[in-house]
PyMOL Python script that loads the backbone (N, CA, C, O; Angstrom):
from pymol import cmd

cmd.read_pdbstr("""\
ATOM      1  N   UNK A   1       0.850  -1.170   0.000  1.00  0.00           N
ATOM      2  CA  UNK A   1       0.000   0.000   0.000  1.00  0.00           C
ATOM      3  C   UNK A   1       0.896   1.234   0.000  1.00  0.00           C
ATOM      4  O   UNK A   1       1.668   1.400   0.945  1.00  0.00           O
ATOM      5  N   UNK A   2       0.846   2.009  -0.890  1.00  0.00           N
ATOM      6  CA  UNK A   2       1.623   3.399  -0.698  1.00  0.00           C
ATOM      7  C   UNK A   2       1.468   4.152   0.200  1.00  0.00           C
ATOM      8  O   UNK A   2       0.316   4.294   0.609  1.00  0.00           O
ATOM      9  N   UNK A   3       2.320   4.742   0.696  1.00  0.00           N
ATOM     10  CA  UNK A   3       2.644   5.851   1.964  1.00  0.00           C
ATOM     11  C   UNK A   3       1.764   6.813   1.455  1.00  0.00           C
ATOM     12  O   UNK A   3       1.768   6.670   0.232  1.00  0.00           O
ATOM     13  N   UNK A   4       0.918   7.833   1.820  1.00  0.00           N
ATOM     14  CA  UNK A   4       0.176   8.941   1.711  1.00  0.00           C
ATOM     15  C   UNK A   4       0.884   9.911   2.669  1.00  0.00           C
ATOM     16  O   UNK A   4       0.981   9.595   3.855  1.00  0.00           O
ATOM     17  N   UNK A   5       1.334  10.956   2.269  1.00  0.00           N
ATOM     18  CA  UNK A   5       1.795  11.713   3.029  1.00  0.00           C
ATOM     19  C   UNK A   5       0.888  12.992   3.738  1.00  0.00           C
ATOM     20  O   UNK A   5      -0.208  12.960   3.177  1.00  0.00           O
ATOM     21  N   UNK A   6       0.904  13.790   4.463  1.00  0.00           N
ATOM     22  CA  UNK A   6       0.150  15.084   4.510  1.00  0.00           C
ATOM     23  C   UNK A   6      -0.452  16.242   3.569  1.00  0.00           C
ATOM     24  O   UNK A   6      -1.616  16.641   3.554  1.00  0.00           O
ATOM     25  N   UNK A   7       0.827  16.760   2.646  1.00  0.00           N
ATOM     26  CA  UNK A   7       0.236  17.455   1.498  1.00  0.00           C
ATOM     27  C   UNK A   7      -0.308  16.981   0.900  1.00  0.00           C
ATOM     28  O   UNK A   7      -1.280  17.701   0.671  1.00  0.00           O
ATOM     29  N   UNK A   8      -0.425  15.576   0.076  1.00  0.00           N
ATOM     30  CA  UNK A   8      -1.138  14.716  -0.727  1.00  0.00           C
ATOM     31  C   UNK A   8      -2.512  14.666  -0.021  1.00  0.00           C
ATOM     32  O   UNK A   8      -3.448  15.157  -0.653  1.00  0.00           O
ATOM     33  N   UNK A   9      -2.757  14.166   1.147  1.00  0.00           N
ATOM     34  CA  UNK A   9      -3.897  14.321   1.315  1.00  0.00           C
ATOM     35  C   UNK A   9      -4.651  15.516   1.431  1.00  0.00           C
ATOM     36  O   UNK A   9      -5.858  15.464   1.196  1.00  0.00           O
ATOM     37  N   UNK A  10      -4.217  16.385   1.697  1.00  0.00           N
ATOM     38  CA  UNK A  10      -4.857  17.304   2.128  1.00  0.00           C
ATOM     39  C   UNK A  10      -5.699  18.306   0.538  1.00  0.00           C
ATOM     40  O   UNK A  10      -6.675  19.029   0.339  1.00  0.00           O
ATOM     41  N   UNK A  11      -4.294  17.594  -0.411  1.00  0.00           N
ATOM     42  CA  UNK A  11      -4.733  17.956  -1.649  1.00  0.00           C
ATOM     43  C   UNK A  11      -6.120  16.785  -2.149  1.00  0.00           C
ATOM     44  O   UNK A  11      -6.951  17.210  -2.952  1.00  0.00           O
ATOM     45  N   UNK A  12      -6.184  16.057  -1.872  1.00  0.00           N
ATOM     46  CA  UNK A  12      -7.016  15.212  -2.166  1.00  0.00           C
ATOM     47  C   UNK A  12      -8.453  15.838  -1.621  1.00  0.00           C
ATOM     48  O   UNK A  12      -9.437  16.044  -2.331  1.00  0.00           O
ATOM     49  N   UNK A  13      -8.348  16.089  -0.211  1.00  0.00           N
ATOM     50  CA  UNK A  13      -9.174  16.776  -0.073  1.00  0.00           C
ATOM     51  C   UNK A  13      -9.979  17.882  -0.039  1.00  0.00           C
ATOM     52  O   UNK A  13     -11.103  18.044   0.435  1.00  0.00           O
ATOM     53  N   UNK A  14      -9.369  18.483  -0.507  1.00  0.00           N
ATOM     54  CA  UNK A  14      -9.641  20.072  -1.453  1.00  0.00           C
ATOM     55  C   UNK A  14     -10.836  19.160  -2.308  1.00  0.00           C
ATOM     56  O   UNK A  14     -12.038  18.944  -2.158  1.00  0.00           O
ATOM     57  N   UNK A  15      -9.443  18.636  -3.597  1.00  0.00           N
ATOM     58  CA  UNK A  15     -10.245  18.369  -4.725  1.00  0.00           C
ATOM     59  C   UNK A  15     -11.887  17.590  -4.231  1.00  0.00           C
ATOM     60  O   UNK A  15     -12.928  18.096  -4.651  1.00  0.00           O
ATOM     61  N   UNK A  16     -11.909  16.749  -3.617  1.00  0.00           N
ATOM     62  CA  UNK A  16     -13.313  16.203  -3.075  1.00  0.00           C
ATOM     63  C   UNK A  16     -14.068  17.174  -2.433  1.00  0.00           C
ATOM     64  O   UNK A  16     -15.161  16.666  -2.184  1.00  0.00           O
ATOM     65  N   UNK A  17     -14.027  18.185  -2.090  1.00  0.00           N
ATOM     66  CA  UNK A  17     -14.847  19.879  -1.475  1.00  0.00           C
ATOM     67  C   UNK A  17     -15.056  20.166  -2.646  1.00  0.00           C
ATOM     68  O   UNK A  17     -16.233  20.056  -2.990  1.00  0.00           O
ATOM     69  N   UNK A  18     -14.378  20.484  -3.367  1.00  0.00           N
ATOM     70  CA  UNK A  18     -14.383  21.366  -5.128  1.00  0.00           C
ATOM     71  C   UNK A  18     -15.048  20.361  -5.648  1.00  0.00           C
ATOM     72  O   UNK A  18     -16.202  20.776  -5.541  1.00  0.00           O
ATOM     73  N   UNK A  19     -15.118  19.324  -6.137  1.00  0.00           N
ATOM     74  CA  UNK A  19     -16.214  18.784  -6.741  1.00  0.00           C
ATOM     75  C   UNK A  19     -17.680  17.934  -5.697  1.00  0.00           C
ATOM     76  O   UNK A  19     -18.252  16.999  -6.258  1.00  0.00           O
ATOM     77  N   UNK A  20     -17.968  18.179  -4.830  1.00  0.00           N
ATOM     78  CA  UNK A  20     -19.033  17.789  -4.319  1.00  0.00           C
ATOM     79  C   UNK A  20     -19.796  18.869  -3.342  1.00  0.00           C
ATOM     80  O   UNK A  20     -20.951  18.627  -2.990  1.00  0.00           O
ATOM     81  N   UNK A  21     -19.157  20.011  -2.932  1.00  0.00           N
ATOM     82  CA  UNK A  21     -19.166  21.038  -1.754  1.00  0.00           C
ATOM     83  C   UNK A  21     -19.710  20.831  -0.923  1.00  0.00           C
ATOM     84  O   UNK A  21     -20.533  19.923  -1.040  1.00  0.00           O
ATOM     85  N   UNK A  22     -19.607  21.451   0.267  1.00  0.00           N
ATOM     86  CA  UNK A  22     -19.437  21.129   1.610  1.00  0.00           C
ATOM     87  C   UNK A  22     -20.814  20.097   2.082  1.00  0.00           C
ATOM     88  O   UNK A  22     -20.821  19.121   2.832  1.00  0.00           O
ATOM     89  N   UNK A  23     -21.539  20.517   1.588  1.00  0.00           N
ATOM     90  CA  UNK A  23     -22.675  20.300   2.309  1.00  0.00           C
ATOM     91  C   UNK A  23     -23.076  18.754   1.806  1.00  0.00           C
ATOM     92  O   UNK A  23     -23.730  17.955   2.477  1.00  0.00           O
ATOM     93  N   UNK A  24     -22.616  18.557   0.678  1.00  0.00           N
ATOM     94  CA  UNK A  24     -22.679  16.996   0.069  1.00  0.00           C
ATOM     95  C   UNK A  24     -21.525  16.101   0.755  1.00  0.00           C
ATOM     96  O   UNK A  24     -21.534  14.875   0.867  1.00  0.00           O
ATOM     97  N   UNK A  25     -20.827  16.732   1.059  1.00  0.00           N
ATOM     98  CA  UNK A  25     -19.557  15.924   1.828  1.00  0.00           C
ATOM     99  C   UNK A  25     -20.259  15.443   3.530  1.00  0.00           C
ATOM    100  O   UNK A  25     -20.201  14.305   3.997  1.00  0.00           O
ATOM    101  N   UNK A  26     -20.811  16.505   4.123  1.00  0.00           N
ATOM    102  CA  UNK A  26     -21.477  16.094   4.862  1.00  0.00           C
ATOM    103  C   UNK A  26     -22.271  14.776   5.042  1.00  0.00           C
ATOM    104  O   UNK A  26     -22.259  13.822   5.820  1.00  0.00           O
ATOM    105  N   UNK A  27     -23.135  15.275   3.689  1.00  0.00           N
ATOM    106  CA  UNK A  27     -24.150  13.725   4.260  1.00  0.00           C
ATOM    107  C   UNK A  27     -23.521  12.841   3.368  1.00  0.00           C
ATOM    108  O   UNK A  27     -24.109  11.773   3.194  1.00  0.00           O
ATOM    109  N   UNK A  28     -22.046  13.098   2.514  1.00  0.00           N
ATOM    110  CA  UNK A  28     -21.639  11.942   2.199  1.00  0.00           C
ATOM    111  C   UNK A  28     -21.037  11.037   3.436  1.00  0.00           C
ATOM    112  O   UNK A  28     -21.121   9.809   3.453  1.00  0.00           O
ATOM    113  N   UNK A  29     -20.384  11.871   4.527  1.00  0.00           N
ATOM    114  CA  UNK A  29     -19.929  11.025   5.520  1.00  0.00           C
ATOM    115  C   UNK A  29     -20.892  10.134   6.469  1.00  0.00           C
ATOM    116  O   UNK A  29     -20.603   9.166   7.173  1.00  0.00           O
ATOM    117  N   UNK A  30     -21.954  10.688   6.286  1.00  0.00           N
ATOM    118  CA  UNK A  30     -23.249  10.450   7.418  1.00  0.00           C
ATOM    119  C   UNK A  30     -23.675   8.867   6.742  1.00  0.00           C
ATOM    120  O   UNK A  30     -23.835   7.830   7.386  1.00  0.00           O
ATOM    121  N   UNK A  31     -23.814   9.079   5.021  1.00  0.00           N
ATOM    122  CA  UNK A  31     -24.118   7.924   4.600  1.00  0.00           C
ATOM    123  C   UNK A  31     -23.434   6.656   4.603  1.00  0.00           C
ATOM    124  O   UNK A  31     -23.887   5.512   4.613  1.00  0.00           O
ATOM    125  N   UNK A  32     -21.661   7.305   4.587  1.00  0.00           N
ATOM    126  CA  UNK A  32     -20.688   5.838   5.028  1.00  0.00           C
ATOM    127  C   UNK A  32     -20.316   5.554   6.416  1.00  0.00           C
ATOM    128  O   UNK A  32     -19.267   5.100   6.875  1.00  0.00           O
ATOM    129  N   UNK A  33     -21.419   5.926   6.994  1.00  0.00           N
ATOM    130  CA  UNK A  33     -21.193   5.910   8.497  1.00  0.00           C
ATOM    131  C   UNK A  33     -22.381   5.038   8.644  1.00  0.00           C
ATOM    132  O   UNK A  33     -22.165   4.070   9.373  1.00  0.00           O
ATOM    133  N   UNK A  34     -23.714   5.123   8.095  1.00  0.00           N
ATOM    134  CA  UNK A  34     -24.832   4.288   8.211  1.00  0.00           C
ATOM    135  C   UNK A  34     -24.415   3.035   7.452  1.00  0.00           C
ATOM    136  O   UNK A  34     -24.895   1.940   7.745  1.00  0.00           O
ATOM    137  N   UNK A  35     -23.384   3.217   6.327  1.00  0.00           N
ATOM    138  CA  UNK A  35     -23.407   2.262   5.266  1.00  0.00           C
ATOM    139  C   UNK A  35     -22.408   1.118   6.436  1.00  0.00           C
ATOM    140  O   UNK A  35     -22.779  -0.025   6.705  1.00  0.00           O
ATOM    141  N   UNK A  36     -21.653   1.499   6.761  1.00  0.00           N
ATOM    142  CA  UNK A  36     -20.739   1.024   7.440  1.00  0.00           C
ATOM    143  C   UNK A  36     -21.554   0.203   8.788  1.00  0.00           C
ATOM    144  O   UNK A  36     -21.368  -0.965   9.129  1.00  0.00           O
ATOM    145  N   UNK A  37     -22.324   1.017   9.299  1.00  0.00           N
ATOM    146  CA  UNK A  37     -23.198   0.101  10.272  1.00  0.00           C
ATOM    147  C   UNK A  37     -23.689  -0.854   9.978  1.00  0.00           C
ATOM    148  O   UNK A  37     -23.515  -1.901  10.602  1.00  0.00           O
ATOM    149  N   UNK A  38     -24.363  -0.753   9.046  1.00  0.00           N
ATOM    150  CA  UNK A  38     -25.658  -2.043   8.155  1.00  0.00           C
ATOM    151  C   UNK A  38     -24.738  -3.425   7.982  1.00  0.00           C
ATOM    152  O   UNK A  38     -25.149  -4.534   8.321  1.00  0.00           O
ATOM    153  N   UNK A  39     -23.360  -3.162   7.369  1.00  0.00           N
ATOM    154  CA  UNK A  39     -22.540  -4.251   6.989  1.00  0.00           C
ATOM    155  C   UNK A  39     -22.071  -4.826   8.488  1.00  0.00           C
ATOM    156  O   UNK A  39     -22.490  -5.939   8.806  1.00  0.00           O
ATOM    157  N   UNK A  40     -21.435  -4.283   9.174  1.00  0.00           N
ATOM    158  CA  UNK A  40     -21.248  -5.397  10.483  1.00  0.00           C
ATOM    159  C   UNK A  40     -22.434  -5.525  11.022  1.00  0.00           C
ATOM    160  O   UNK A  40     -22.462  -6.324  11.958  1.00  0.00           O
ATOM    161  N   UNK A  41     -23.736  -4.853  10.670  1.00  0.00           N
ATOM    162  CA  UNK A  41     -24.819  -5.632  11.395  1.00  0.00           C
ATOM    163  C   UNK A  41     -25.126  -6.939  10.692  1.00  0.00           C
ATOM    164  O   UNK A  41     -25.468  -7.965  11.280  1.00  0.00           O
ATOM    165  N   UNK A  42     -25.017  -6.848   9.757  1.00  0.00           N
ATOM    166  CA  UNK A  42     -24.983  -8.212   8.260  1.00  0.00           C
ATOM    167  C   UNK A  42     -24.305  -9.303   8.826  1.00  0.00           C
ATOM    168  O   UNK A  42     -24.799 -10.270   9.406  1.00  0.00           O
ATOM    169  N   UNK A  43     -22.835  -8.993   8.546  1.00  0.00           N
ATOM    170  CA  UNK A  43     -21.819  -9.304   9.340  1.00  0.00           C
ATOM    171  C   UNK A  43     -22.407 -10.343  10.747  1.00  0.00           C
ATOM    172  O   UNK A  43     -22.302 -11.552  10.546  1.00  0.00           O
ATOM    173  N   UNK A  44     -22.876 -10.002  11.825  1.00  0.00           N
ATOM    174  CA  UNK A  44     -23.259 -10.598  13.132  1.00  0.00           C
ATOM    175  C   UNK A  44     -24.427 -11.033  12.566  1.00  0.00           C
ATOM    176  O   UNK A  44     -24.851 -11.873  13.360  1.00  0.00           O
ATOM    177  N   UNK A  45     -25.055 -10.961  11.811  1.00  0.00           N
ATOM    178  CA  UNK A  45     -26.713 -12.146  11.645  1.00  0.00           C
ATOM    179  C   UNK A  45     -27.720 -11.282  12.269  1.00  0.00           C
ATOM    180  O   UNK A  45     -28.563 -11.812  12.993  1.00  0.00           O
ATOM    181  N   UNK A  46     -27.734  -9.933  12.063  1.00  0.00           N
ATOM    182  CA  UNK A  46     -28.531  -9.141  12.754  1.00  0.00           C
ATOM    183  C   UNK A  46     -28.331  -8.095  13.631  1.00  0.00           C
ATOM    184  O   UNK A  46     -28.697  -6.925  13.523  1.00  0.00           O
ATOM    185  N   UNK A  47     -27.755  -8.600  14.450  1.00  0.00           N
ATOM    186  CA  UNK A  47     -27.430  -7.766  15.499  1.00  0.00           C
ATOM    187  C   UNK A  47     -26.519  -6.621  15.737  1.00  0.00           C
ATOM    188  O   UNK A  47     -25.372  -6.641  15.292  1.00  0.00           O
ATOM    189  N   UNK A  48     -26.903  -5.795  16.304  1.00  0.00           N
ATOM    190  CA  UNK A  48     -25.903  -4.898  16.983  1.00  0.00           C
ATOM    191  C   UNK A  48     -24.589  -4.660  17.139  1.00  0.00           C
ATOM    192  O   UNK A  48     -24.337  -4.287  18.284  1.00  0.00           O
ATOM    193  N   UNK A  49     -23.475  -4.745  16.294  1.00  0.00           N
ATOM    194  CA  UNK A  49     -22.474  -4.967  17.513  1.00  0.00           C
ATOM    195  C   UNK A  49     -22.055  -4.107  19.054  1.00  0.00           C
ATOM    196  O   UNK A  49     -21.455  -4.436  20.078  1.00  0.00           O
ATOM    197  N   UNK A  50     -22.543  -3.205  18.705  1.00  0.00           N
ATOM    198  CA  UNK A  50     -22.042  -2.092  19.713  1.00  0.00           C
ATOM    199  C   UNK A  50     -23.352  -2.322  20.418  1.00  0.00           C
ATOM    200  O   UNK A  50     -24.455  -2.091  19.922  1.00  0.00           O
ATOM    201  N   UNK A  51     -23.067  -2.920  21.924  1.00  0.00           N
ATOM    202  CA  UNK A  51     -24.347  -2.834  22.747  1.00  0.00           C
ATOM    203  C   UNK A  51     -24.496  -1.496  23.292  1.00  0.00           C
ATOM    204  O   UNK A  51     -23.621  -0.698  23.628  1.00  0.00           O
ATOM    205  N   UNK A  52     -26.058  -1.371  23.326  1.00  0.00           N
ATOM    206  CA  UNK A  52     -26.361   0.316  24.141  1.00  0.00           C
ATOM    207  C   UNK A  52     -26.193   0.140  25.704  1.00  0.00           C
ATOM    208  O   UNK A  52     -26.560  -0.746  26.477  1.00  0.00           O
ATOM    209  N   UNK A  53     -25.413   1.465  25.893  1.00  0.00           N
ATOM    210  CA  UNK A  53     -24.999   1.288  27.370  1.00  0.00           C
ATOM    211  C   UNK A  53     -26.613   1.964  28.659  1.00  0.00           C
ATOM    212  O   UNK A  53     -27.258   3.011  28.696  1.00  0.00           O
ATOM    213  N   UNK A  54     -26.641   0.594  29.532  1.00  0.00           N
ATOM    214  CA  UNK A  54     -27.792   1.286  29.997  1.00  0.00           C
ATOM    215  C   UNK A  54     -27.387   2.197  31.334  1.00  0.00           C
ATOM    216  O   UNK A  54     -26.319   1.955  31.895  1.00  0.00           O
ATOM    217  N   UNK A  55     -28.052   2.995  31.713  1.00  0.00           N
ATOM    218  CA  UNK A  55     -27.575   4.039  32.710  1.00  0.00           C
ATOM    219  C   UNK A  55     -27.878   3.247  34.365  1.00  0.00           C
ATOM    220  O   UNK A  55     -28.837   2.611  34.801  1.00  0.00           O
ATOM    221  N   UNK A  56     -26.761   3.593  34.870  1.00  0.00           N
ATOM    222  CA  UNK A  56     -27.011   2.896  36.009  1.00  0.00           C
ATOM    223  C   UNK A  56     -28.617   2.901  37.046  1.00  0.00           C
ATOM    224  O   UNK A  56     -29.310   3.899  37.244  1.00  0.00           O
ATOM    225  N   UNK A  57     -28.839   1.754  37.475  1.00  0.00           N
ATOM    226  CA  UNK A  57     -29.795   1.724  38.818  1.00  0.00           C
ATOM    227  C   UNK A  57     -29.621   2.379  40.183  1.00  0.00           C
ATOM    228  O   UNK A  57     -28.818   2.000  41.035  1.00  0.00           O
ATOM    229  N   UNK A  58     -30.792   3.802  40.340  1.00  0.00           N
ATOM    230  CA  UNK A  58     -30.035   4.659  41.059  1.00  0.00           C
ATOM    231  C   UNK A  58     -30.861   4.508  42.397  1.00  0.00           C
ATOM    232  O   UNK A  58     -31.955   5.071  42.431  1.00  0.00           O
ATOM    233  N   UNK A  59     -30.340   3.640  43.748  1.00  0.00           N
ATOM    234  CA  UNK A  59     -31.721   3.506  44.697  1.00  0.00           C
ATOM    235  C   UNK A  59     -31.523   5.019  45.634  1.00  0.00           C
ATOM    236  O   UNK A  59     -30.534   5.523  46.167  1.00  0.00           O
ATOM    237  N   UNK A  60     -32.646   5.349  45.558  1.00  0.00           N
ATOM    238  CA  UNK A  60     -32.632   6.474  46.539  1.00  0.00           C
ATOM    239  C   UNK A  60     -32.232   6.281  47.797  1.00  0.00           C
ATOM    240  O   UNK A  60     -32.080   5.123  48.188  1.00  0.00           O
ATOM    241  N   UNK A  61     -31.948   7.546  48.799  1.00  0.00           N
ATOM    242  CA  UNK A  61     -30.762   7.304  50.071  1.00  0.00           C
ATOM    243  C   UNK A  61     -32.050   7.873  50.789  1.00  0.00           C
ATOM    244  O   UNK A  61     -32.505   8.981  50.506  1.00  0.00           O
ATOM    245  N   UNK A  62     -32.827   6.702  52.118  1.00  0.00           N
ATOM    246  CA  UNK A  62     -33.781   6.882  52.765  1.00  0.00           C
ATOM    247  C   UNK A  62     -32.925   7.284  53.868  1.00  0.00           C
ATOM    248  O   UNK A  62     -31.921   6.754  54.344  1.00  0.00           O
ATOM    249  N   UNK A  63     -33.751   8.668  54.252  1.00  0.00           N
ATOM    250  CA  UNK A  63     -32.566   8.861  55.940  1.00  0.00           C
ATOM    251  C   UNK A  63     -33.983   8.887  56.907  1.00  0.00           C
ATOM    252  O   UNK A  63     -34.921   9.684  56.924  1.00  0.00           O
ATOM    253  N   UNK A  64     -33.722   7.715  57.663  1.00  0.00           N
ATOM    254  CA  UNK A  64     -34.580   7.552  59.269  1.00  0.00           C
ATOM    255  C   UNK A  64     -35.022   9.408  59.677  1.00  0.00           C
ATOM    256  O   UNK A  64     -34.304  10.407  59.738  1.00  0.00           O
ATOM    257  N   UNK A  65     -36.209   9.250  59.845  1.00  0.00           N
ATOM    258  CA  UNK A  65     -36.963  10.538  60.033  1.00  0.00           C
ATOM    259  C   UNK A  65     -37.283   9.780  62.135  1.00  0.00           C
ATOM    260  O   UNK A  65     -37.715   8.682  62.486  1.00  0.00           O
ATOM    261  N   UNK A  66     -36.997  10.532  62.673  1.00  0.00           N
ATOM    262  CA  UNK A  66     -37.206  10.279  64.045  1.00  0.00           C
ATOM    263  C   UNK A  66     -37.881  11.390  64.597  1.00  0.00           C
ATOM    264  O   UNK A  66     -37.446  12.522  64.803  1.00  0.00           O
ATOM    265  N   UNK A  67     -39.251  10.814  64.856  1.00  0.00           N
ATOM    266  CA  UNK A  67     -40.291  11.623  65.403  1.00  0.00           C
ATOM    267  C   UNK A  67     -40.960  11.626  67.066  1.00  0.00           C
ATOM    268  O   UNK A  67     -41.717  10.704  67.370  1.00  0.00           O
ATOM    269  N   UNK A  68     -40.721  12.403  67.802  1.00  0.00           N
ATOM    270  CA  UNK A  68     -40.833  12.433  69.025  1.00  0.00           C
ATOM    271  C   UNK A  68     -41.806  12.956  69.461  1.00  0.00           C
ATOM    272  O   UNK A  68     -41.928  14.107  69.042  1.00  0.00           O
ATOM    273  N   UNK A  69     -42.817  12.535  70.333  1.00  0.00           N
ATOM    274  CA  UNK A  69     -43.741  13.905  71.428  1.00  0.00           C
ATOM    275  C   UNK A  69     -43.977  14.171  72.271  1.00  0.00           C
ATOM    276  O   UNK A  69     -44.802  13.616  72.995  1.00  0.00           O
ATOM    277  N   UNK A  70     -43.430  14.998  72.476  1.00  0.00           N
ATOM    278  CA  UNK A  70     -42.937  15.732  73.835  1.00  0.00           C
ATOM    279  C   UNK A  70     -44.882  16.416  74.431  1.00  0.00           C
ATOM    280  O   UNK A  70     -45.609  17.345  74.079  1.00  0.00           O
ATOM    281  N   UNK A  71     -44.973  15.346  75.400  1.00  0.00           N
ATOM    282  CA  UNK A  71     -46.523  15.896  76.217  1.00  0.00           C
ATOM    283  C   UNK A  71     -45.941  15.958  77.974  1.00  0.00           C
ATOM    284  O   UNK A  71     -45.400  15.109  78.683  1.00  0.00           O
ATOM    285  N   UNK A  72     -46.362  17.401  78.220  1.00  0.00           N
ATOM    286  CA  UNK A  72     -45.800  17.778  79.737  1.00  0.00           C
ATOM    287  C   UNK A  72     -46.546  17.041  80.324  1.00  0.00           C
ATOM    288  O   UNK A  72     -47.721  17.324  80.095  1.00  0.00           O
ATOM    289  N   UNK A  73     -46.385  16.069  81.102  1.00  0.00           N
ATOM    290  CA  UNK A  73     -47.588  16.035  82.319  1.00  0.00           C
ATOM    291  C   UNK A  73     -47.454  16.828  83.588  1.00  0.00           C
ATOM    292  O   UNK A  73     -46.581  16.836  84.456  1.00  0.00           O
ATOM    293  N   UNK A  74     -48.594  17.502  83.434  1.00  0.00           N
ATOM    294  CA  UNK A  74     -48.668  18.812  84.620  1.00  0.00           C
ATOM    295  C   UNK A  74     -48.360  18.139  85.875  1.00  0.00           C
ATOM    296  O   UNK A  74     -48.095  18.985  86.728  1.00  0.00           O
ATOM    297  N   UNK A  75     -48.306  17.219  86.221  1.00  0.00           N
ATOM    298  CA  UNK A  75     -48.089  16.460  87.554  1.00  0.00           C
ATOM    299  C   UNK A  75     -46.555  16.484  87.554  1.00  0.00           C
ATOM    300  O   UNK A  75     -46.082  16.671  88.675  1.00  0.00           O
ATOM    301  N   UNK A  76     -45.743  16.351  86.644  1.00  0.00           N
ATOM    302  CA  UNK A  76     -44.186  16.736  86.910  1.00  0.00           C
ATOM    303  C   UNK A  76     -43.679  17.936  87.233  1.00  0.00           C
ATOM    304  O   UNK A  76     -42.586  18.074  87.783  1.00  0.00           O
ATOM    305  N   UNK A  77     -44.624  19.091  86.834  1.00  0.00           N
ATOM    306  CA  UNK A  77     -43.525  20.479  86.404  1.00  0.00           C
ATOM    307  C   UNK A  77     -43.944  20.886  88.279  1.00  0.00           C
ATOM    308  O   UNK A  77     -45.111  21.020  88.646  1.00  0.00           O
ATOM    309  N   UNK A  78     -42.961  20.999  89.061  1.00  0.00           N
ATOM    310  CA  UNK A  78     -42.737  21.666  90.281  1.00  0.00           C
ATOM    311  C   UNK A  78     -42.741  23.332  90.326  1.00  0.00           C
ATOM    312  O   UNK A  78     -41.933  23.882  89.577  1.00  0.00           O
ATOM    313  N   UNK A  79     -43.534  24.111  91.095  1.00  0.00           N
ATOM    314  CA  UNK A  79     -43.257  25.305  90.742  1.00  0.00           C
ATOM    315  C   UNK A  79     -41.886  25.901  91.308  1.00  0.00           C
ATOM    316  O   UNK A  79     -40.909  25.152  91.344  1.00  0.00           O
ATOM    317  N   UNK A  80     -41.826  26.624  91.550  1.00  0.00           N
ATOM    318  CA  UNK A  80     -40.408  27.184  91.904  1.00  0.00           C
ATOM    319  C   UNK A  80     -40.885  28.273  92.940  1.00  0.00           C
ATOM    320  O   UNK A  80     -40.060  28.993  93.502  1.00  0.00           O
TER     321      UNK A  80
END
""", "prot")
cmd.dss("prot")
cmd.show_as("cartoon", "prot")
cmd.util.cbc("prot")
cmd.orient("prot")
């Protein structure tokens, strides 16, 4: 395979802007990006390869509520 150097490519990629412009280059990449998916999904017999990551199980943090009631009984309080 030949070495590609920096200027070479970069000339390459000019010329592919100049004949397709920007905006076709765009969804040209978008399309070998879908195209590219479909084939390793082919590839595996269907499936996915890249599994979707699921977001963790988040249990909420219960904090003990401690409830007290405070009833004077008038028979304690001594006067002074």
């Amino acid at each position: 395979m030949p070495h590609i150097d920096a200027p070479a490519l970069i000339i390459i990629l000019v010329i592919v802007l100049v004949l397709f412009g920007a905006g076709r280059v765009g969804r040209l990449g978008g399309e070998l990006g879908s195209g590219i998916r479909e084939f390793r999904r082919g590839l595996n017999g269907g499936t996915d390869p890249v599994t979707p990551i699921e977001p963790p199980v988040v249990t909420p943090i219960v904090t003990p509520t401690v409830t007290t009631t405070t009833t004077q009984d008038p028979t304690l309080i001594k006067p002074l």
